[in-house]
C-alpha positions in Angstrom: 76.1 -131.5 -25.4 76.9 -127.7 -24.1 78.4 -129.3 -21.4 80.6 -131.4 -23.3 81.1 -128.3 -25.5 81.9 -126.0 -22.5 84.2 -128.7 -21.2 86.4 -129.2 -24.3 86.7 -125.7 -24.6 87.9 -125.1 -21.3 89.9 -127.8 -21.9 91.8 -126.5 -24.8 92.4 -123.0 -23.0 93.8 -124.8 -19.4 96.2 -126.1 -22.2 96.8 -123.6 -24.6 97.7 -121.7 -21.5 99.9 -124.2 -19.9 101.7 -124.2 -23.1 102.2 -120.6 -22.8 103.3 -120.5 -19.4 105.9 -123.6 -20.1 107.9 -121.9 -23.2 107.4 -118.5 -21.5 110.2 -120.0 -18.9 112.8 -121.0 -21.6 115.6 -118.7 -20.8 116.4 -115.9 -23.2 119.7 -115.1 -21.8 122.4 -118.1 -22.5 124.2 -119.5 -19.6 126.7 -117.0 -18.2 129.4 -119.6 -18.2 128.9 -120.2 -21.6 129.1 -116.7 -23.0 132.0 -115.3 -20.9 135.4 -115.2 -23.0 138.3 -116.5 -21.9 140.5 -114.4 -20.5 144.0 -114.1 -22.0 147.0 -115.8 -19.9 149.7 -114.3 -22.1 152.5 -112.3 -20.0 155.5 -112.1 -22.1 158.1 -109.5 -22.7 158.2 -109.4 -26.4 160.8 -106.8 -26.8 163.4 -104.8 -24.2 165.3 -102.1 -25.8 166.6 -98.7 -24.3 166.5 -95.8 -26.6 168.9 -92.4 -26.9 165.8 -90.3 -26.9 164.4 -91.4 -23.6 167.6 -91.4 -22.1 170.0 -88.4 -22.3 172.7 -90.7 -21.2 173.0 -93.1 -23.6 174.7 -92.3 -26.5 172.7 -94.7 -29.0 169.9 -97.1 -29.1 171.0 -100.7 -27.5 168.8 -103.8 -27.9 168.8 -106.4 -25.1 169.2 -110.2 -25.1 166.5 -112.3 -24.0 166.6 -115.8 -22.8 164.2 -117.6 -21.2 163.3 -115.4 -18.4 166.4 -113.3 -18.3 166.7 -109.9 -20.2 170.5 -108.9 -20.2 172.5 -105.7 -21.8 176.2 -104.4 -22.1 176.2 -100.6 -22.2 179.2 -98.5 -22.8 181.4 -97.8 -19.7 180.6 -94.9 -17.6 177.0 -95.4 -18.4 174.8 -93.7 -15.3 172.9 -97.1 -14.8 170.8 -95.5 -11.9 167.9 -93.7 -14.0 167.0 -95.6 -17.1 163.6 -95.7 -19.0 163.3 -99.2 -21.0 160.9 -99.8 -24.0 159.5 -102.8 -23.6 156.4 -104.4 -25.7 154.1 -107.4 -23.6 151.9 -109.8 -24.2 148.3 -108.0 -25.0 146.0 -106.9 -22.4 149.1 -107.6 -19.9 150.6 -104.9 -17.6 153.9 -105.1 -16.3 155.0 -104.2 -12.4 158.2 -103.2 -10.6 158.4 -103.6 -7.0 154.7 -103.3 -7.1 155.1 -100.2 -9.3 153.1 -100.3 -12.5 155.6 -99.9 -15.6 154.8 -97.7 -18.8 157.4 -98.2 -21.4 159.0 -95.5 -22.3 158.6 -93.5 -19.4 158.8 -95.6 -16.0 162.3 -94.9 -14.6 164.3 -97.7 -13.1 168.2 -98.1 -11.0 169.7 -100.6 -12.9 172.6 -100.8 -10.8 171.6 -103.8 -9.8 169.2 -106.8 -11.3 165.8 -105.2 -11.2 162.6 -108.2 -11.4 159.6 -107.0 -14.1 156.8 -108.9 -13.2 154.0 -109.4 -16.1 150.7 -109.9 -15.2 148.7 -111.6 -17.9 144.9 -110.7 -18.0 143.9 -113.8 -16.1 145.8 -112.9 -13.1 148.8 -115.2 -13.5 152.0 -113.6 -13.5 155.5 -114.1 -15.0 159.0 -112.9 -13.5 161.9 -111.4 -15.6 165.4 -110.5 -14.2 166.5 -107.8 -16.2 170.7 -107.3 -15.6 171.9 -104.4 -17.4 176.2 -104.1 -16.7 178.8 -101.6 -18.1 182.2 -102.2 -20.2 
């Protein structure tokens, strides 16, 4: 009888203990797959605008039109096209390059005497090419 006893209880220990051992592995920490956000593929120019008081040149605020992938502007005649700041508004948590050059509206100066490219670079890593042609009349 005490070795039945002594059995059963072992028994119920080797178990209770197994048990133990088995939900002790169940992961705590979710999947990293799972959890990780998506991260945002949105590289658009929203707005393109040049304004008098970032450029003593200009003698008023001109707007752009936008189509498709193409960002064009008349400015007056004898406009110095060679040192222009734009302000531009993007897609969130995108940047925007020039030649390689990151861009801060407002304050990154570009020659506009020709087509210049603005490249957005969504968060995601894929990118999106504008042609920006500014002319003079």
């Amino acid at each position: 009888m005490y070795k039945i006893k002594s059995k059963l209880i072992i028994n119920s220990l080797l178990i209770a203990t197994l048990s133990c051992l088995v939900s002790g592995c169940k992961k705590d920490h979710p999947n990293e797959q799972q959890t990780e956000q998506t991260k945002s593929s949105q590289k658009d120019i929203l707005t393109f605008e040049f304004f008098k008081a970032d450029n003593s040149n200009l003698i008023a605020d001109y707007n752009t039109l936008q189509t498709d992938n193409t960002i064009t502007a008349t400015l007056p005649s004898g406009t110095n096209l060679n040192a222009l700041k734009a302000a531009f508004t993007v897609s969130k948590k995108a940047v925007v390059m020039v030649s390689g050059q990151l861009q801060t509206s407002q304050v990154s100066v570009n020659d506009f005497t020709k087509p210049v490219i603005y490249t957005v670079k969504a968060e995601d890593g894929s990118t999106k090419s504008y042609t920006v042609t500014i002319t003079t009349k």
